[in-house]
Each structure stands twice: as C-alpha cells, then as structure tokens.
N, C-alpha and C positions, 0 to 999 in steps of 0.2 A: 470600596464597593462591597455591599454585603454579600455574602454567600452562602444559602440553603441548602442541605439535603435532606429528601425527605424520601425516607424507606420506606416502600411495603410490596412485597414481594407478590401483592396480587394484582397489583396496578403495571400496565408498561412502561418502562422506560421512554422519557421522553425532558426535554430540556427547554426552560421558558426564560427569555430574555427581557427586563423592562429594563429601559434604557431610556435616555433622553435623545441620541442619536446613536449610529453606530458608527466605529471607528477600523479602520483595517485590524488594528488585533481581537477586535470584537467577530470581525467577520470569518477573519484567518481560525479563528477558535471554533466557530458554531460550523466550520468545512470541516476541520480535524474531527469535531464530535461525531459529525452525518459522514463521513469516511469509516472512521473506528466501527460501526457495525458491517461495513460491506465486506464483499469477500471476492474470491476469483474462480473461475470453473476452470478444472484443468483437464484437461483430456488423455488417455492413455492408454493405446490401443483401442476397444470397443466400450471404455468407461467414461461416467464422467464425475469428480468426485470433486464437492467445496472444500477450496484452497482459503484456511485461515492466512489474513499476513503476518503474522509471528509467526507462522512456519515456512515464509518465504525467506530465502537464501539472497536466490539473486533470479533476474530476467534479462534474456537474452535474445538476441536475433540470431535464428542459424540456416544459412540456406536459403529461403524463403518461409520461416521455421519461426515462429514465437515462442521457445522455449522457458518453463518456470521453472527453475531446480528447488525442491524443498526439502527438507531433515530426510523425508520418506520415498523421495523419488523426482522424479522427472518427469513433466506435463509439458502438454499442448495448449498455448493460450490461442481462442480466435483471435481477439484483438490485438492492434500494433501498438507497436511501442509509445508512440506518443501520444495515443490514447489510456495506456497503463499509467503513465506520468501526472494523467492529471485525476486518476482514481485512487491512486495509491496515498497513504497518510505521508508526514515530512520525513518519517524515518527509513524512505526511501529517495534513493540519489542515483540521476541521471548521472553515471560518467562519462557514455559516450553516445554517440546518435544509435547507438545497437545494444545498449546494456544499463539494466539498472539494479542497483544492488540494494541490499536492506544493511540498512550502519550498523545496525545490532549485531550482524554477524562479522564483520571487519575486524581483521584480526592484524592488519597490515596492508600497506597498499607498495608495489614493484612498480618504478618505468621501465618502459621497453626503450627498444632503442628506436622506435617508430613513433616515442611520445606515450602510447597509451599505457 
C-alpha cells in the first residue's frame, strides 16, 4: 500500500483513505487516528481543565466517583466508565468493571488475593 505525507503547516490536519474496500485493520486505524485528537474534561473543585491522554495515569471508579489520576493531579470525569472504554485510544486497558489504566504507565502488575 502506498503512503503520503504531505506537510504544510497552514492546512489542517486531516487523513484521506482511497481504498478498494475497507477491512477491520483499516477501520481499527482511521478510530485510533479520530481518537488521538480527543481529549477528556476533568473537574477539580470549581475548575475545569482539558485532560491530555499522555498525561493520563489511570481511571477509576470510587464511590459513585469517576476518578482520573494524571502526572498533575486528580480529576472528576462526568462520564462512566464504560463510556471512557470506548473514547479512549488502545493504549488504554480495561482491568476491571471499575478501572482503566494507561499501559505507558505500567510499571508491574500485583494479584490480590480477591484475583484483582
């Protein structure tokens, strides 16, 4: 397959597909590209400030709480978890019905003695 780049930094960013059909890694690709510009609001006290996902850690459920932990702090997400799951790019991993982590940050994974 061929592949173009074509720079000019006064045009926007934007990605064209000519294909004969498309195939699931074709599709799985053009999600990961229209993912990689989004972002997440995180809430913190009376703020609300855009959460890059390179500077997400991990997501969590606490309480009735949608907690984000990032390099810089600790946020309120509105949405639920299973909603984050399907915004978030691949290099975030569901591990449990209440937590999702970013693989970039994985330094080592502990079983409990509960499994998790």
């Amino acid at each position: 397959m061929k592949v173009n780049f074509f720079i000019d930094d006064d045009q926007p960013e934007h990605v064209d597909f000519h294909v004969k059909k498309i195939t699931p890694e074709m599709q799985s690709m053009a999600d990961d590209l229209q993912k990689s510009d989004s972002l997440l609001w995180g809430y913190q006290d009376k703020t609300v400030k855009p959460l890059q996902f390179e500077e997400i850690i991990r997501i969590r459920t606490e309480a009735s709480d949608v907690q984000v932990q990032t390099v810089s702090g600790t946020y309120k997400a509105k949405q639920r978890i299973y909603q984050l799951v399907e915004l978030l790019p691949k290099k975030f991993i569901q591990i449990s019905s209440g937590e999702i982590v970013n693989f970039e940050f994985i330094d080592h994974l502990e079983l409990g003695g509960n499994g998790r």
